[in-house]
N, C-alpha and C positions, 0 to 999 in steps of 0.2 A: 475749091478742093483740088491738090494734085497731087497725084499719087498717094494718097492716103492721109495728106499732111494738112490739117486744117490750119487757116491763117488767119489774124485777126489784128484788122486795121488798129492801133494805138489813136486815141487822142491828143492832139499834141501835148496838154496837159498831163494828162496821163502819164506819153511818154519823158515829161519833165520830170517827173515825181519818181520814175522810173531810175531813173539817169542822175539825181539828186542820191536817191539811197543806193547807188552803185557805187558812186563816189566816197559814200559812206565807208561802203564796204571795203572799197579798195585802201583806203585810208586807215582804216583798222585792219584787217591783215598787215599791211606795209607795216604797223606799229608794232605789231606783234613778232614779223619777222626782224624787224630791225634789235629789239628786245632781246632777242633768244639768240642772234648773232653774236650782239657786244658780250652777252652773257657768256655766251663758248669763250666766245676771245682773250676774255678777262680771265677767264679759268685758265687758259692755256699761256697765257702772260704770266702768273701765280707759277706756273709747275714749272716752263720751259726755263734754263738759264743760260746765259751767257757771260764770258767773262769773270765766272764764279759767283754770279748772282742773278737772280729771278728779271726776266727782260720785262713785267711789271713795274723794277722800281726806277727804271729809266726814266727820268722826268719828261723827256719828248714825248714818249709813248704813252705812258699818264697825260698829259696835256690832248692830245688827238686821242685817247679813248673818251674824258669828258668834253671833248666838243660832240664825239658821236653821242655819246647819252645826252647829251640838251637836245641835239637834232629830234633826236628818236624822242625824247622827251614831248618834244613840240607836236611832233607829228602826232604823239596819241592823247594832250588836249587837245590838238583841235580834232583829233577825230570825234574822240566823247563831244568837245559841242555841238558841234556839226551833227553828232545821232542825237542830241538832246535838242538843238532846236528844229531838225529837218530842214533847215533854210539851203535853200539852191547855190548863194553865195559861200557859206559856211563852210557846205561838202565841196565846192570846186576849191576855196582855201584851202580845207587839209587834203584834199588829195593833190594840188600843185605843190605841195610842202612835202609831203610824204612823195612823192617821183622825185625831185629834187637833193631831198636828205638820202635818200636811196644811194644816187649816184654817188655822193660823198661817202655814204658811211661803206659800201661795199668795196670800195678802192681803200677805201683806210683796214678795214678790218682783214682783206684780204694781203696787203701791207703788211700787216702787223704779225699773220703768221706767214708770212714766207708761202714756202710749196705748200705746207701744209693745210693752207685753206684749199687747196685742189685737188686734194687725196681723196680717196675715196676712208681712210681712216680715221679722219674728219669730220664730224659733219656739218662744218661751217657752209660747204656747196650746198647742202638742200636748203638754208635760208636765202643764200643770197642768190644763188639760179631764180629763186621762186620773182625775188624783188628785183630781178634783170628785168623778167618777164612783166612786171605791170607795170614797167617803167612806159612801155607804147600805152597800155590801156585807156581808153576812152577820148586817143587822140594822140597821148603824153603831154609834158609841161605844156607846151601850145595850147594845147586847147583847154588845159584847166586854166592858164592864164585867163586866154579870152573871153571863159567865161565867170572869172572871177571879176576881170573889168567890164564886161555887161550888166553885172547884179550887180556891183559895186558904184559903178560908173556910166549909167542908164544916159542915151543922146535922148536927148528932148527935141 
C-alpha cells in the first residue's frame, strides 16, 4: 500500500487475457472510428465541387475512398472475430490491421478534403486525432506483429 493506492500483482495469465481483450478493444474503436471518418468524407465529397462538379465523381477519388472502406471493412471483421473467439492471436491480427489501415486511411481521407479535415468546422480531426493516438498503443505495429508471430508462429 502507498499512498492510499492499492496494488495488485496480475497473473501472467491473467495479464494475457487482459491484454488479449484490449486489443479487442482497440481494434473496434479503430473500426468505428475509421467508419465515421470515410463516412464525413464521403458526405463532403457529395456536397463540395470543383470544376463544376461534385469532387465525389472523380474516379481517383472514388478509387482511394473504396480502398479506405475495404481497409476499414477488414479491420472491423477481424475485430468481430477476435471479440467472438477471444483468441490471443486473433486480437493482435485485428488490432496490427486496425494501427496499419489507420495510418492509410487518415492520410487519405485527410487528402481528400483539403484544409478542411483540420478545421475545426469539420469534424473529421475528432475521428482521426483519436486514431493517431492508438496508433502507439500497446507497443504499435511492432508489437501486434510480434505477437501475432508468437501465437501464429510458436519456436519449438
Amino acid at each position: 500500500l502507498k499512498s492510499g493506492v492499492q496494488t495488485t500483482v496480475q497473473a501472467a495469465e491473467d495479464a494475457a487475457k487482459i491484454k488479449t481483450w484490449i486489443r479487442v478493444a482497440l481494434a473496434a474503436e479503430a473500426s468505428g472510428l475509421m467508419q465515421a471518418g470515410i463516412a464525413s468524407a464521403a458526405q463532403h465529397l457529395s456536397v463540395r465541387k470543383q470544376f463544376g462538379r461534385p469532387l465525389g465523381s472523380f474516379q481517383a477519388l472514388r478509387h482511394r475512398m473504396a480502398e479506405c472502406a475495404v481497409l476499414a471493412g477488414g479491420v472491423r471483421w477481424l475485430a468481430l472475430k477476435a471479440a467472438a473467439t477471444g483468441d490471443a492471436g486473433d486480437a493482435a491480427l485485428a488490432a496490427l490491421h486496425a494501427q496499419d489501415s489507420a495510418t492509410r486511411i487518415v492520410y487519405d481521407l485527410h487528402q481528400m478534403l483539403g484544409a478542411m479535415g483540420m478545421t475545426l468546422e469539420h469534424p473529421l480531426h475528432l475521428w482521426t486525432y483519436r486514431l493517431k493516438a492508438l496508433l502507439s498503443d500497446l507497443g504499435g505495429r511492432g508489437a501486434q506483429a510480434e505477437a501475432v508471430s508468437r501465437t501464429r508462429f510458436p519456436v519449438s
